[in-house]
C-alpha positions in Angstrom: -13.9 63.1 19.8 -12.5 63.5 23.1 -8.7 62.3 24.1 -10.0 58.8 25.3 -11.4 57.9 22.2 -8.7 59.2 19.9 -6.1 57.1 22.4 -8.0 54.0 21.1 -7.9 55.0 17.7 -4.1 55.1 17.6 -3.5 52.1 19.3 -6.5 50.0 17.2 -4.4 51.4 13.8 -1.1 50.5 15.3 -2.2 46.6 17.0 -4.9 45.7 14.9 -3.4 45.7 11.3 -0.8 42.9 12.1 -3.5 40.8 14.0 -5.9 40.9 10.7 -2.5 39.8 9.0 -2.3 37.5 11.5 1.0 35.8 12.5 3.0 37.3 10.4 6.7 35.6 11.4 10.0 36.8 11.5 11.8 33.4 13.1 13.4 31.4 10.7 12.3 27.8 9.8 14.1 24.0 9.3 15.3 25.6 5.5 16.0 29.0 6.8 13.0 30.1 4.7 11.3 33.4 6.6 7.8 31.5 7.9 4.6 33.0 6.3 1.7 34.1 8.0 -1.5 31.5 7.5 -3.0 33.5 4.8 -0.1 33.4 2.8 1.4 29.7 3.7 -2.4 28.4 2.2 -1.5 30.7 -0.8 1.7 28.6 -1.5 0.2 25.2 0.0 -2.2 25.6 -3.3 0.0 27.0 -5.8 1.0 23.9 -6.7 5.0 22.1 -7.1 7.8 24.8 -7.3 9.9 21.7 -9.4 9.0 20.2 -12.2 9.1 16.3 -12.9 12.2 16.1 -14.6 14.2 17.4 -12.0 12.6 14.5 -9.8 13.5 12.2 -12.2 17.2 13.2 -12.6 17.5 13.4 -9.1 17.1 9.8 -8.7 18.1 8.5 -11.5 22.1 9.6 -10.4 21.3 8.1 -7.2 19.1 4.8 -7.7 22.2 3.0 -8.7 24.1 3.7 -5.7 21.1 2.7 -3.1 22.2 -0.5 -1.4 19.5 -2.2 -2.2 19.6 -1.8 -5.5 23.4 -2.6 -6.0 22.0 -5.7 -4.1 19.5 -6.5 -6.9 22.3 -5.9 -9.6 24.2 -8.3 -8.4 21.5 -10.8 -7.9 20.4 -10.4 -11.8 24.2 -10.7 -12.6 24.1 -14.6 -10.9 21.1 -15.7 -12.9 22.9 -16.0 -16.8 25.7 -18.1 -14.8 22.7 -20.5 -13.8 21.7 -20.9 -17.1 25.6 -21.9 -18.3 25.6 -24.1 -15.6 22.7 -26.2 -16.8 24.0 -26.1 -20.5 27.3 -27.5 -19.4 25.6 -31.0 -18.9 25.4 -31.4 -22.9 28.8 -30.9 -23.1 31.9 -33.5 -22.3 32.2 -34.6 -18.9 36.0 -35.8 -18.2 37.3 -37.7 -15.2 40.7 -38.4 -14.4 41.0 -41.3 -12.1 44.4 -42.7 -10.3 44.9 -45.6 -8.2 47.5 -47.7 -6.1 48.2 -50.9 -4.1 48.9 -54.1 -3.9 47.3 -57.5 -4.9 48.3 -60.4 -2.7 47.2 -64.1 -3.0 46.7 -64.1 -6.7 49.0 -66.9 -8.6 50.9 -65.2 -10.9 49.8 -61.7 -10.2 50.8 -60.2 -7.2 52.6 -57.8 -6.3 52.1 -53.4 -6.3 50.1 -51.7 -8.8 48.8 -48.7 -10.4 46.0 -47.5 -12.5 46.1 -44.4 -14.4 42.3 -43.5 -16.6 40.9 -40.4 -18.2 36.7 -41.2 -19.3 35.3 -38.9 -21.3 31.5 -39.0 -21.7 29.0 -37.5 -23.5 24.9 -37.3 -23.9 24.4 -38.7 -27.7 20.6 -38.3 -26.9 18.2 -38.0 -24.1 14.6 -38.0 -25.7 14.8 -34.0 -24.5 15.7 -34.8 -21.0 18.3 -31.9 -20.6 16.9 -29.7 -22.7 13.9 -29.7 -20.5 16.0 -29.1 -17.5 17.7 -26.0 -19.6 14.3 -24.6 -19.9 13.3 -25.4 -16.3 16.2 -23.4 -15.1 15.4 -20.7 -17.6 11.8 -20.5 -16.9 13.2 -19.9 -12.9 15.5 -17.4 -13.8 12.9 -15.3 -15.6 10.6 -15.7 -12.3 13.5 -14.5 -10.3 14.2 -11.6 -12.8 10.9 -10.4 -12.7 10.8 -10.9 -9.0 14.1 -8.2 -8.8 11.8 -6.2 -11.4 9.0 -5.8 -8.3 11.7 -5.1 -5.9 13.5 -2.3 -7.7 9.8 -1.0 -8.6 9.2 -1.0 -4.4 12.6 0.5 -4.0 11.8 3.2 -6.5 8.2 4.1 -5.1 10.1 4.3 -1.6 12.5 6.8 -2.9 9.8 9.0 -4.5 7.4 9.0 -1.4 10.3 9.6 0.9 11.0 12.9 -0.9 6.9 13.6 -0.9 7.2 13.0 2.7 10.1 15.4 3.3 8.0 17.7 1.5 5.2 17.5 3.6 6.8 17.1 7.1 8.9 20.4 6.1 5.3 22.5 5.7 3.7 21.3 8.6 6.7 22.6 10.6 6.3 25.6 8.9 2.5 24.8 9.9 3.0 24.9 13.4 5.5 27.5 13.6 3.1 30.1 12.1 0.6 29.3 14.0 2.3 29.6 17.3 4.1 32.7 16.5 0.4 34.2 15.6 -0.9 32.9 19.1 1.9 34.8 20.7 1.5 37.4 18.5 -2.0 37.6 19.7 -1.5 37.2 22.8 0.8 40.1 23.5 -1.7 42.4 21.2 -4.4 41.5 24.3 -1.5 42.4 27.0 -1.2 45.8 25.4 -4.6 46.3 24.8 -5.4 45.5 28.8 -2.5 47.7 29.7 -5.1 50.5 28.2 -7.8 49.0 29.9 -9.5 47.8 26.4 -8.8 44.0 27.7 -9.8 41.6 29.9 -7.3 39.8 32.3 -9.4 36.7 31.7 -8.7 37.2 27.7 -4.9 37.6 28.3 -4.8 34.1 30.8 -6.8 32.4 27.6 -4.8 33.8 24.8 -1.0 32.8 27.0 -3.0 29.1 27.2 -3.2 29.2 24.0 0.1 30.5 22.9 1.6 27.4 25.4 -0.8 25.0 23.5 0.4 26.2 19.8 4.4 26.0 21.2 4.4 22.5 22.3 2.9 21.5 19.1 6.0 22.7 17.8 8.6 20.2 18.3 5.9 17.3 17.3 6.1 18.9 13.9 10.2 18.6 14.0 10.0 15.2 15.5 8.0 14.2 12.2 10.5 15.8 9.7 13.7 14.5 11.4 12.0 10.9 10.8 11.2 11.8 7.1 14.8 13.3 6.8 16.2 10.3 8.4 14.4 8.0 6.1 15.8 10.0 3.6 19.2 9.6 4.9 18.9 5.5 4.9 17.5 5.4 1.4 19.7 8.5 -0.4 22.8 8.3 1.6 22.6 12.0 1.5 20.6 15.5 3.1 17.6 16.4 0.5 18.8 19.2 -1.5 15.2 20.4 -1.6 12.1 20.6 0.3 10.2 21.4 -2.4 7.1 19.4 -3.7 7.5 17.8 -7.3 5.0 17.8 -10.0 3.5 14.6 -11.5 4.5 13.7 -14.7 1.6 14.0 -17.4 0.2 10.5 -17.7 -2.8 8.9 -18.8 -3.6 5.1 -17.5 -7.0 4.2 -19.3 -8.6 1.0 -18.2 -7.5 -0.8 -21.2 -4.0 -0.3 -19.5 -5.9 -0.9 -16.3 -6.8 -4.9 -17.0 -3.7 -5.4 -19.4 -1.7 -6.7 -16.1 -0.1 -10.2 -18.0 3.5 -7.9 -18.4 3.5 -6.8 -14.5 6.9 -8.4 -12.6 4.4 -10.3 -10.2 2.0 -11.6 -12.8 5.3 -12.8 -15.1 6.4 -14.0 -12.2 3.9 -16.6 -11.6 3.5 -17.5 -15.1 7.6 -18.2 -15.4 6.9 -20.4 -11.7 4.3 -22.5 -14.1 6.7 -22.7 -16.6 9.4 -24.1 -15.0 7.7 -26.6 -13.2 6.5 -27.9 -16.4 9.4 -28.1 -17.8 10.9 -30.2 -14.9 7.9 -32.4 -15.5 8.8 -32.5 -18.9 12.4 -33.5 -17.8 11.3 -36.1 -15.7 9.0 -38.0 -18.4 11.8 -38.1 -21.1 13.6 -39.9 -18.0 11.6 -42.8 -18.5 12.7 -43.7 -22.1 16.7 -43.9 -20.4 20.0 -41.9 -21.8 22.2 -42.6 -24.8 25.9 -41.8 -24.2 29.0 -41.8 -25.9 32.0 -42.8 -23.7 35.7 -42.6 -24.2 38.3 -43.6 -21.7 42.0 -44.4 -21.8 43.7 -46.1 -18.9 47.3 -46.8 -18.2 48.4 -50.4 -15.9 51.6 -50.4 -14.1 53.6 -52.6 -11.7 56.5 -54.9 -9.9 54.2 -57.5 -10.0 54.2 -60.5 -12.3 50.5 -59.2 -13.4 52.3 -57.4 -16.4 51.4 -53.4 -17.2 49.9 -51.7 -20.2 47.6 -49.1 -21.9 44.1 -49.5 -23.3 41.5 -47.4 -25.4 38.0 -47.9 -25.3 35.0 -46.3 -27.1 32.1 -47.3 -26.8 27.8 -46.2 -26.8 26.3 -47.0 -23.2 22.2 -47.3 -23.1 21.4 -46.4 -19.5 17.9 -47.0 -18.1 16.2 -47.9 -14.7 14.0 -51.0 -14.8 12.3 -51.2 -11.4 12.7 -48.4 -8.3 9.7 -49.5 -6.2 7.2 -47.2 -7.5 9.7 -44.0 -6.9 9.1 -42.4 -9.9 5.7 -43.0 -10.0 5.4 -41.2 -6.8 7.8 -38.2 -8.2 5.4 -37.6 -11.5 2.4 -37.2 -9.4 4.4 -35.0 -7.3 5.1 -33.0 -10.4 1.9 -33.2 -11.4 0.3 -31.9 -8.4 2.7 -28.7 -8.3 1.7 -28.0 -12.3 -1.8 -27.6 -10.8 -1.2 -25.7 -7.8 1.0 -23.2 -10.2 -1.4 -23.2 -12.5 -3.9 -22.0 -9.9 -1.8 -19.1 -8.6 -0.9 -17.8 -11.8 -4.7 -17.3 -12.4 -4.7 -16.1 -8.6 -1.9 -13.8 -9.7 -3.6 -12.2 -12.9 -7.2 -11.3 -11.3 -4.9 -10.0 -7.9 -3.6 -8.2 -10.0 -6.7 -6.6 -11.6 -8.0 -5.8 -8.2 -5.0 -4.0 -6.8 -4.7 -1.7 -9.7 -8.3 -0.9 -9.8 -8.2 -0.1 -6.5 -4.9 2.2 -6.6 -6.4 3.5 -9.2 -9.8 4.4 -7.4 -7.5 5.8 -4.3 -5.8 8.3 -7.1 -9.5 9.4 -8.3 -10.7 9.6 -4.7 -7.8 11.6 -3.4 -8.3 14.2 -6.1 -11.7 14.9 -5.4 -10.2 14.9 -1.6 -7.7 17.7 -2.8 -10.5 19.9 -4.3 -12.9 19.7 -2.1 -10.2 20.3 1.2 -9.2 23.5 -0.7 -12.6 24.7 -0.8 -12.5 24.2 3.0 -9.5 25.5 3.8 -10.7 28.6 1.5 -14.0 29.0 3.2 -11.9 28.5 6.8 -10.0 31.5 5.8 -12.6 33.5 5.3 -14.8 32.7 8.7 -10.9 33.8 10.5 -11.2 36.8 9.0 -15.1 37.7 9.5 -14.3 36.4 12.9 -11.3 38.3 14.1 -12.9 41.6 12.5 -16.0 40.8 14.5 -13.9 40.5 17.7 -12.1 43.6 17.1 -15.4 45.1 16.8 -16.4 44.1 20.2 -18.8 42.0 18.4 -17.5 38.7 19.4 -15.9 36.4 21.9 -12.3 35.6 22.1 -13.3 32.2 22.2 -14.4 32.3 18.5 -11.4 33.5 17.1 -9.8 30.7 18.9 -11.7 28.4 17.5 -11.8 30.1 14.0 -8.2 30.0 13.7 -7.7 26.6 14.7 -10.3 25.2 12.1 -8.4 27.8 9.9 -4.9 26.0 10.7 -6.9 22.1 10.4 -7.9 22.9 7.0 -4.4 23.8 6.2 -3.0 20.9 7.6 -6.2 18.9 5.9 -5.1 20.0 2.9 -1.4 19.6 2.8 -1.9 16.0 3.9 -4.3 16.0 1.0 -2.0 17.3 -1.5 0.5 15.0 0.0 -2.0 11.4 -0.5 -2.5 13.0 -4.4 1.4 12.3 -5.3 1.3 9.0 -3.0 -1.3 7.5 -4.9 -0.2 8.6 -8.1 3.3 6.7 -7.6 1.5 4.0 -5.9 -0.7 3.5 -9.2 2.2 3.2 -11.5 3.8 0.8 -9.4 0.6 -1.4 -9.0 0.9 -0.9 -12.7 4.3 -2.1 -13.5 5.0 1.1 -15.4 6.6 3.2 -12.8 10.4 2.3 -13.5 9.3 3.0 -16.8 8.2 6.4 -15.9 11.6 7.1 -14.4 13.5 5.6 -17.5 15.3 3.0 -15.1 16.7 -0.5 -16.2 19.0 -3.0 -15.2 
């Protein structure tokens, strides 16, 4: 072997081992983490979560009661038991002070100033259900509105969870794109040494620095995307993630009996509490039509100069109240009421089969992105290898620059495939249990 071919030796054992590494970092990244090289960031891309479940859970749980949002909902639930004492309050007594002065002129014998002091007290004696009804209608709405805030904190909840999935996934693909433009420059200055020993092309050297510039200004792209995610996090949290770190999904099984049992999801008991109510305000309105027995009390109190003479009186007595004629009023209100009892009825059956079809479908999404996740890591495995066949080849002289370009490239895709993958896996998993209704449940949340 003559001193040529030994010079090339040395120099292909000292350049090419890192380049079959390949991009091998030293920089540091967003979570001052050293950056991987590809072979080992698709190692820990399909390791799995580094956190388990119930971390995720407690994490959330000391903070879900301190999102605005939420406090919001809290005291929206608060209002609703205070609308229910307010409709009670009409069975009880209803007392009226009333007090009066002036003067009477131009009545013989009795003019002169005056003043009138009463206290009425009245009370429903019976109403053929009337208010009872109304109770109930005013129930019936503040269950719809309860499970209505049910929904919301089950939306607020999901956006929590997928805004830490996000933060997740934003923080590898920075890592992502870091690797793989440290590797191109990596590369890059391999070729610039290897043309300094005449082993290179210029034309390979002008290709690799194009694609070195490519790879770095894909770089603050990737940190544009995880500032948004950690800024989302900010509005929702309050506060900087603690962790980047994925989370693993709680063991759960949803079987399709759970699937079509959709009459205890917030949305469905919505509807149905909508139908109730306005049943019972048709209900209400009926027993209106058979008039209101009261019991009144009232005490009054006469005084004056006048020559009309002063005193007090005591009445008690059982008033029958009842409208005769109102034009055909309430016969237009009843078929009012009548027609919204239909149209309720209609969009609670709207409601259930909705719901049916939204589970079913986040439920098909879940199945669909799990085949997604094993089949992208097959990809990204089989990508790996064709880098590897293809730098060696290259290094061989066996192959173009050009292909281990493009080998890398479809190496990094598959990466990026698959982290997105991984990421739509947890997405639609915490989408499902919230089409489900069961998420809060999952979290152990409650008002």
């Amino acid at each position: 072997m003559n001193n040529r071919n030994i010079k090339y030796l040395f120099l292909g054992l000292v350049l090419v081992a890192p380049i079959v590494c390949a991009n091998t970092l030293r920089v540091q990244s967003h979570t001052n983490a050293p950056i991987l090289n590809l072979d080992e960031f698709a190692d820990e891309a399909s390791s799995g979560s580094s956190r388990s479940f119930d971390e995720l859970k407690s994490e959330i749980n000391q903070l879900f009661f301190s999102v605005p949002t939420i406090l919001r909902l809290v005291a929206i639930n608060g209002s609703l038991d205070a609308q229910v004492d307010q409709a009670k309050a009409a069975k009880d007594w209803q007392i009226e002070l009333s007090v009066d002065g002036g003067g009477r002129t131009g009545s013989v014998g009795a003019d002169g100033d005056r003043n009138t002091q009463s206290i009425t007290a009245t009370k429903i004696a019976h109403d053929f259900g009337a208010t009872d009804s109304a109770i109930d209608q005013v129930k019936f709405a503040n269950d719809s509105s309860a499970a209505e805030i049910d929904s919301l904190r089950s939306e607020a909840l999901l956006s929590m969870v997928i805004s830490k999935i996000e933060v997740a996934t934003q923080s590898r693909l920075v890592k992502l794109a870091s690797s793989f433009y440290d590797g191109r420059a990596r590369f890059q200055k391999f070729l610039e040494e290897k043309k300094a020993f005449g082993a290179a092309s210029s034309a390979d050297v002008v290709r690799a620095s194009a694609k070195t510039y490519e790879a770095e200004a894909a770089v603050p792209t990737a940190f544009m995307g995880l500032q948004d995610a950690l800024d989302r996090y900010q509005e929702l949290y309050g506060s900087q993630p603690s962790s980047e770190d994925w989370y693993d999904t709680p063991a759960f099984s949803l079987d399709k009996k759970v699937i079509d049992r959709v009459e205890d999801h917030p949305l469905v008991r919505q509807a149905e509490n909508d139908l109730a109510s306005v049943i019972a305000e048709l209900d209400a309105f009926r027993a209106g039509d058979y008039g209101t027995v009261l019991f009144q009390v009232s005490a009054s109190r006469v005084g004056g100069k006048g020559s009309g003479g002063t005193g007090d009186s005591f009445d008690a007595k059982i008033v029958y109240q009842q409208s005769l004629a109102d034009g055909g009023s309430r016969d237009a209100s009843e078929a009012i009421l009548k027609a919204k009892v239909a149209e309720y009825e209609a969009e609670f059956e709207r409601s259930k089969r909705e719901r049916v079809r939204v589970v079913r479908s986040a439920w098909n999404a879940f199945l669909a992105s799990e085949g997604t996740l094993r089949s992208q890591e097959k990809v990204m495995t089989a990508s790996r290898k064709a880098n590897e066949a293809t730098t060696e080849l290259y290094l061989n002289n066996r192959g173009s620059i050009a292909d281990v370009f493009k080998a890398e490239e479809d190496y990094v895709s598959a990466i990026r495939t698959y982290i997105d993958a991984k990421r739509s896996v947890q997405t639609n998993f915490y989408q499902l249990l919230h089409e489900a209704g069961v998420l809060m449940t999952q979290f152990e949340l409650g008002i």
